[in-house]
matplotlib code that plots the C-alpha trace (Angstrom):
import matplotlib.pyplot as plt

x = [67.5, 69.6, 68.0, 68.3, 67.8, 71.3, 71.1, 74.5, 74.0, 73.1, 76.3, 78.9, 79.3, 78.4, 76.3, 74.0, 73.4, 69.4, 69.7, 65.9, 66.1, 67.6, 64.6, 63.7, 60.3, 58.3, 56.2, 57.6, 56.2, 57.5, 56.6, 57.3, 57.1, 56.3, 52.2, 53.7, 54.9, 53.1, 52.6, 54.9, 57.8, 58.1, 58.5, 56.2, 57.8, 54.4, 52.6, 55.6, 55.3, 51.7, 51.6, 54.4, 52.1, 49.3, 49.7, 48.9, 52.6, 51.0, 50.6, 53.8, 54.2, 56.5, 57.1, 60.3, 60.1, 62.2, 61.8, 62.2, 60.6, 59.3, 59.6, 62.4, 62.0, 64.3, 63.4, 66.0, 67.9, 66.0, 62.6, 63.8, 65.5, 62.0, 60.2, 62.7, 61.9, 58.4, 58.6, 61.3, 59.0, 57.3, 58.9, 61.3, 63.7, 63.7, 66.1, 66.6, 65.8, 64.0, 62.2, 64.9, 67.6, 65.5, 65.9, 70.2, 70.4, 68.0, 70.5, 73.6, 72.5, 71.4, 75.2, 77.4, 76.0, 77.4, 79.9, 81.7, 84.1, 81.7, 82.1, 85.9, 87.1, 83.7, 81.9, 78.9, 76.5, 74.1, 70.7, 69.7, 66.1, 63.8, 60.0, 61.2, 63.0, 66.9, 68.5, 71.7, 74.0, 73.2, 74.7, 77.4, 78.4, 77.9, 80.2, 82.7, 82.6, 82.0, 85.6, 87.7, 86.9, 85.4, 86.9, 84.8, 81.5, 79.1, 75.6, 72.2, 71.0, 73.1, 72.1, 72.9, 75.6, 77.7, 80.9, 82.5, 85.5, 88.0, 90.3, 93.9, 95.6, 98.4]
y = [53.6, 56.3, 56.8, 53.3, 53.0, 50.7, 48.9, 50.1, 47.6, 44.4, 45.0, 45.9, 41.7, 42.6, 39.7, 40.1, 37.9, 38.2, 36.3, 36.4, 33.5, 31.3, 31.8, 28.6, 27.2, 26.5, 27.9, 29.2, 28.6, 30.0, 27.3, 29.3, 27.6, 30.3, 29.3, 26.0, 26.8, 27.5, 31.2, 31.7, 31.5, 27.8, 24.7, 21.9, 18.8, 16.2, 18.7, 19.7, 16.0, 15.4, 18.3, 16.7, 13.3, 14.7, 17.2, 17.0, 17.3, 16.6, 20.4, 20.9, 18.4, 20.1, 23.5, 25.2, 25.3, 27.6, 26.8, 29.0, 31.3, 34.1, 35.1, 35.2, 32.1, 29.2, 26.4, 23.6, 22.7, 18.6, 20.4, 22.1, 18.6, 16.9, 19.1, 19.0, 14.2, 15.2, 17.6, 15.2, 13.0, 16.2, 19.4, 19.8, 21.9, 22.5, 25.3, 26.3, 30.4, 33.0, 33.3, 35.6, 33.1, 29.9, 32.3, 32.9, 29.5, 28.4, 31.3, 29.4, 26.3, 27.7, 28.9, 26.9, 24.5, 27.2, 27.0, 30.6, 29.6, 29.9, 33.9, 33.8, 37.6, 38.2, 41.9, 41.5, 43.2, 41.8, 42.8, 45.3, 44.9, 41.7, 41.1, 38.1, 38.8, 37.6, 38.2, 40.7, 37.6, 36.3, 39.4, 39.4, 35.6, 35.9, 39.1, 36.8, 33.7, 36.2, 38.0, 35.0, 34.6, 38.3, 41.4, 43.1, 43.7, 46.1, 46.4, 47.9, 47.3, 47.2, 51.2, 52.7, 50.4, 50.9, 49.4, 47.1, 45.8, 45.8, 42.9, 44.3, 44.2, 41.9]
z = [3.8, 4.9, 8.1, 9.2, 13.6, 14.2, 17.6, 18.8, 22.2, 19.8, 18.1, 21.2, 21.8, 24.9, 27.4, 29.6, 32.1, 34.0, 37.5, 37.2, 34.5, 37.1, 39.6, 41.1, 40.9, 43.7, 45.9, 49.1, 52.7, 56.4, 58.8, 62.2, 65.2, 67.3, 67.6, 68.2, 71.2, 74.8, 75.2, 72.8, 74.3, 75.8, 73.9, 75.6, 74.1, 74.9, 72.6, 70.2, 69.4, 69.1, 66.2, 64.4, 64.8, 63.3, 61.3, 57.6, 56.0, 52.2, 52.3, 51.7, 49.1, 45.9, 48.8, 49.3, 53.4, 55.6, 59.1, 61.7, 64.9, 65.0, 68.3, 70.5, 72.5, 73.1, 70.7, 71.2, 67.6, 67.8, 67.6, 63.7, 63.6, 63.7, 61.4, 59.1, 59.2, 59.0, 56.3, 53.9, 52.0, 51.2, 50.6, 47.9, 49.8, 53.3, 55.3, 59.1, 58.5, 56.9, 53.5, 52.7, 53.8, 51.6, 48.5, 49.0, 49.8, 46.6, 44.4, 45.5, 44.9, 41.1, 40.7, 41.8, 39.0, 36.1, 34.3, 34.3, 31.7, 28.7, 30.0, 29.1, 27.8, 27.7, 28.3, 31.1, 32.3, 35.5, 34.9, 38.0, 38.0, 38.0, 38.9, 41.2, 44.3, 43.6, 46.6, 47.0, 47.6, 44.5, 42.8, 44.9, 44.0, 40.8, 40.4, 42.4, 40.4, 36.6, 37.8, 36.8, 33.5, 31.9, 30.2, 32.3, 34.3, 34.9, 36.5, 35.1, 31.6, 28.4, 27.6, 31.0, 33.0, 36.5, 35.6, 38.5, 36.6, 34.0, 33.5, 33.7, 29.9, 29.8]

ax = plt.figure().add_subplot(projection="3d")
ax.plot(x, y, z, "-o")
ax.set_aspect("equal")
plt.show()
């Protein structure tokens, strides 16, 4: 066949790397402590301590939890302290801050478990766009931790690329 379609990409050696395949699983919860708190805005520790006494903590049982409040109200550090012992046996991750903040922290975790070496004079390119929200840190450390080691590195998909960096030539 003369007219044979030849995947120019598939042959350039070059590797993509999809942060989106190193999503963590789990379902995510905000437990804010703002309706915790009287009014709002005041932390009434007889009370604080009664809800950690009987709440059901099962619910959370397998749950990434970020804790945090809503509101801007003083909530002193041993109230997070004693969510965080009630929520242990339970959750399978738990962080003072955002959802936002869980998934960076969960995306960290996820990376500084790889091995950037196996990327050695390779050409990358970090997939841009996922269904699952990968933080922007995540991009950033893995661009960081990817510079070591690769020939170079760009961002996008393998048919329309940004580059970011070329390894000088020796």
């Amino acid at each position: 066949m003369a007219d044979e379609i030849i995947n120019r990409v598939e042959g350039s050696g070059i590797v993509s790397i999809d942060l989106e395949e190193f999503y963590p699983q789990g379902e995510r919860v905000l437990l804010d402590v703002k309706p915790l708190l009287f009014q709002e805005l005041i932390l009434k520790e007889k009370d604080f301590r009664d809800f950690i006494k009987n709440e059901d903590w099962s619910k959370y049982k397998n749950k990434l939890v970020a804790i945090t409040c809503t509101n801007d109200a003083i909530v002193p550090t041993w109230a997070y302290m004693l969510l965080s012992l009630a929520l242990e046996p339970h959750a399978k991750k738990i962080v003072f801050g955002t959802l936002n903040e869980l998934e960076t922290i969960l995306f960290e975790e996820v990376l500084s478990k790889l091995d950037f070496s196996q990327y050695k004079d390779a050409r990358i390119v970090i997939k841009g766009c996922s269904d699952k929200p990968v933080p922007t840190n995540a991009f950033v450390k893995l661009t960081a931790a990817l510079k070591p080691f690769a020939k170079s590195i760009m961002y996008g998909e393998p048919c329309s690329t940004v580059p970011l960096y070329k390894a000088p030539k020796n």
